[in-house]
N, C-alpha and C positions, 0 to 999 in steps of 0.2 A: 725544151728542157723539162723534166719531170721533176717535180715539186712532189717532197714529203710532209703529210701532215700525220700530228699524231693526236688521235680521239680517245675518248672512255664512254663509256654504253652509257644513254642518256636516261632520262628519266628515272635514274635510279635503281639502272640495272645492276647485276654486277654476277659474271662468270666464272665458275669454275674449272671449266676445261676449255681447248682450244675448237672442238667438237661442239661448243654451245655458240662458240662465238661466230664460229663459221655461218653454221647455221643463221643465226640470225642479220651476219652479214650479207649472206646470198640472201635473206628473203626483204631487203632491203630495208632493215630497223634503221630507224637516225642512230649517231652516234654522236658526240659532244666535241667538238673539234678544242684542244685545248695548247695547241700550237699559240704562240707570241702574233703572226701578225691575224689571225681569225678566229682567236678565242672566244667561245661559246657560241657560233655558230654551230647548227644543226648540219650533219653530212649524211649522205648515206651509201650505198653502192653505185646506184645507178650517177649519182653527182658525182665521185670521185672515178670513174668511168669516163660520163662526161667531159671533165677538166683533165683529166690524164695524169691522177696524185695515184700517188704511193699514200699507201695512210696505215701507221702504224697502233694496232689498239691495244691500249693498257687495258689487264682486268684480275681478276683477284687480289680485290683491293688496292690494286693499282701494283699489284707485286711483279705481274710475267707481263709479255708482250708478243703481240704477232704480227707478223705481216701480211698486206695483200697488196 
C-alpha cells in the first residue's frame, strides 16, 4: 500500500518555485513531515524512496503544493 505523507522544507526553508523545490528534493534536504500520525519527524528523498511514500510539499508560505 503506498502511504501519503505531506512535509514543508525544514529548517526554515521556504520556496518559491516548483524548480527550487525539486531541486532540493533530488539532492536530498530534510523536509518536516507535518502529516497527523509522524508529525515533525525529519524525511527526505532517499527515506521516502525507502518506505515507498508519496509525500506531498507545501511551500510559499505554505500556499502551493507538489508532488513526488
Amino acid at each position: 500500500m503506498n502511504q501519503t505523507i505531506e512535509c514543508v522544507p525544514a529548517y526554515g526553508r521556504d520556496y518559491n518555485s516548483q524548480a527550487a523545490v525539486r531541486e532540493d528534493w533530488e539532492a536530498n534536504k530534510d523536509f518536516q513531515i507535518v502529516s497527523v500520525a509522524d508529525y515533525g519527524r525529519y524525511i527526505n528523498k532517499q527515506d521516502a524512496d525507502l518506505g515507498g511514500l508519496s509525500v506531498l510539499i507545501r511551500y510559499a508560505k505554505l500556499q502551493k503544493v507538489m508532488a513526488f
